[in-house]
N, C-alpha and C positions, 0 to 999 in steps of 0.2 A: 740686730745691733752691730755685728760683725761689720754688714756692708754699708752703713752708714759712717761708723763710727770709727772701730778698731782699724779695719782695712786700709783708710788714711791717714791712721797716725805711723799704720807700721810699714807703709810706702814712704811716708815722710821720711822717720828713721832710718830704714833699709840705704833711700835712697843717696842722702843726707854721707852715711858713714859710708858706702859703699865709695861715692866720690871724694872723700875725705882718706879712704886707704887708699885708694887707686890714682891718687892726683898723681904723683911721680912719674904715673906709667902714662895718665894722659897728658901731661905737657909733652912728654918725649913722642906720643904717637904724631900731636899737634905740631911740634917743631918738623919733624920728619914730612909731615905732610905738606907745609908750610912753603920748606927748604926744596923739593922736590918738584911741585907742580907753582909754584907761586901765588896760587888764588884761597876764597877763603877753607880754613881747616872744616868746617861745618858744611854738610850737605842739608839745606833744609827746603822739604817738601810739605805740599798740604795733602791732609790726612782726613780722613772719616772719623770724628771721635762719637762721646758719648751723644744720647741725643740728634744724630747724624749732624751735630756740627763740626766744621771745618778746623782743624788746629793745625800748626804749622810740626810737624815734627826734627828731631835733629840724630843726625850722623856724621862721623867722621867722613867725610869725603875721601871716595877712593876710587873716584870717576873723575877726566879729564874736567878744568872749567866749560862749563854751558854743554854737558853731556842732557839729553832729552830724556822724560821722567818716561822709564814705561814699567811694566808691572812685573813681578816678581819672575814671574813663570819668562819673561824674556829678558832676563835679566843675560843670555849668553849674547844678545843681538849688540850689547852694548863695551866698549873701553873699557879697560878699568887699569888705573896705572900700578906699575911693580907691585910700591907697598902697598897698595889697594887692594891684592891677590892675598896677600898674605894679613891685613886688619879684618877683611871678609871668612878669609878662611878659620881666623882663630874668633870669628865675632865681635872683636872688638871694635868693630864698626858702629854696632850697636851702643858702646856705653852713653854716649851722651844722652841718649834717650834718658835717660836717669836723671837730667833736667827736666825734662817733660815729665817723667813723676814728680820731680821734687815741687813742681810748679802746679800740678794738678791735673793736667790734661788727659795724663794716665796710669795706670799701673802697675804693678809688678806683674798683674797674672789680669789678664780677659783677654778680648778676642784682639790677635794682631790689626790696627789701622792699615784699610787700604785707600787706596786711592781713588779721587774722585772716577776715572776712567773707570773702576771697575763694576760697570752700571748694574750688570749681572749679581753679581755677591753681594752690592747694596742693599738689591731688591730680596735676595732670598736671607740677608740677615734682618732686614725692615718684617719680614714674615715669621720670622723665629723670634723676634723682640730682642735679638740680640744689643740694637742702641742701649737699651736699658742702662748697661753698663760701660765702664770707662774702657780704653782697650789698652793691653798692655804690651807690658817688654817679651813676657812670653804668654802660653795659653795651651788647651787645650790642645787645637786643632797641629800647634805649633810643636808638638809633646807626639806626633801623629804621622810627623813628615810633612808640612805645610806645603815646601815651594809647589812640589810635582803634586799635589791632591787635586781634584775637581773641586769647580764652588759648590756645587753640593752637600759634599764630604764636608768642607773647609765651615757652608754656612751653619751644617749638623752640629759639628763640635762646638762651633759659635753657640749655637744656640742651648744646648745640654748645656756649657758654662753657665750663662748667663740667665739659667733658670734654676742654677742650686748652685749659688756661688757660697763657700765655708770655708774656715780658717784649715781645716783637714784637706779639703780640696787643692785649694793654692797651697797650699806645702806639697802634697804628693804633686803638683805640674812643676814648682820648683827644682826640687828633688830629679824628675822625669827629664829636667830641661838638663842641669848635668851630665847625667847620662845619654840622652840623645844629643849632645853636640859631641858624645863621642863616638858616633856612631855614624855608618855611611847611609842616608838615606835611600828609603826602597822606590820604585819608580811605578807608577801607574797608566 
């Protein structure tokens, strides 16, 4: 009942007030970003959602306009302008994703959406049944040290979620996700 039911009302909510406290902070991230590079505030890419279908997902852009999509792990190959070092570094890059909860496409807690390129991770999360479930703002694997992991590592944790997902669960990755953005991730 959890993962049908409860799970999407309290992404709704969560989602919903979170943007509702934080509007102040995202219009001024948005102006800043606006004012700076001239192109749109939103960085929006396609993503691997549930059911491996494609949803579009959203971030604060903090790459040059028409920077090239590549995958997390090369993420140093690419621009990233001023305040873009510093919405990255504090994650606030991330909040808009909170529409893509609030809309459905994902949720507070399952496996991080990659991208289509990542043919490898697709296959070994299609093997874990990871699709199963929606992918979220945070996760397991993400609770784990995400960027620098192997897809192995990354599909394991995928898939352990996504086979005992509980409201105890996603509260301890919540919880985990606090504390590991205060922390310097270990390298493999």
């Amino acid at each position: 009942m959890y993962t049908t039911i409860f799970k999407r009302l309290i992404d709704i909510f969560a989602s919903f007030t979170i943007l509702v406290l934080l509007s102040p902070i995202l219009l001024i991230v948005a102006f800043i970003i606006k004012v700076q590079d001239k192109g749109s505030i939103f960085f929006k890419q396609e993503r691997i959602g549930i059911n491996g279908r494609p949803f579009k997902i959203y971030k604060f852009r903090s790459m040059p306009v028409n920077t090239e999509n590549v995958e997390s792990k090369e993420v140093s190959k690419i621009k990233i302008t001023p305040f873009g070092k510093f919405i990255r570094r504090t994650n606030i890059d991330e909040l808009p994703q909170l529409l893509n909860i609030l809309i459905g496409n994902m949720s507070l807690v399952g496996p991080r959406p990659c991208i289509p390129s990542q043919k490898e991770l697709i296959e070994l999360r299609n093997k874990g049944g990871v699709y199963s479930c929606k992918p979220g703002l945070t996760g397991l694997a993400q609770v784990n040290s995400y960027d620098n992991m192997p897809n192995e590592i990354k599909a394991k944790y995928d898939s352990e979620y996504a086979k005992k997902i509980t409201f105890i669960g996603d509260l301890k990755i919540i919880l985990k996700t606090f504390i590991y953005l205060t922390k310097k991730p270990p390298t493999y």
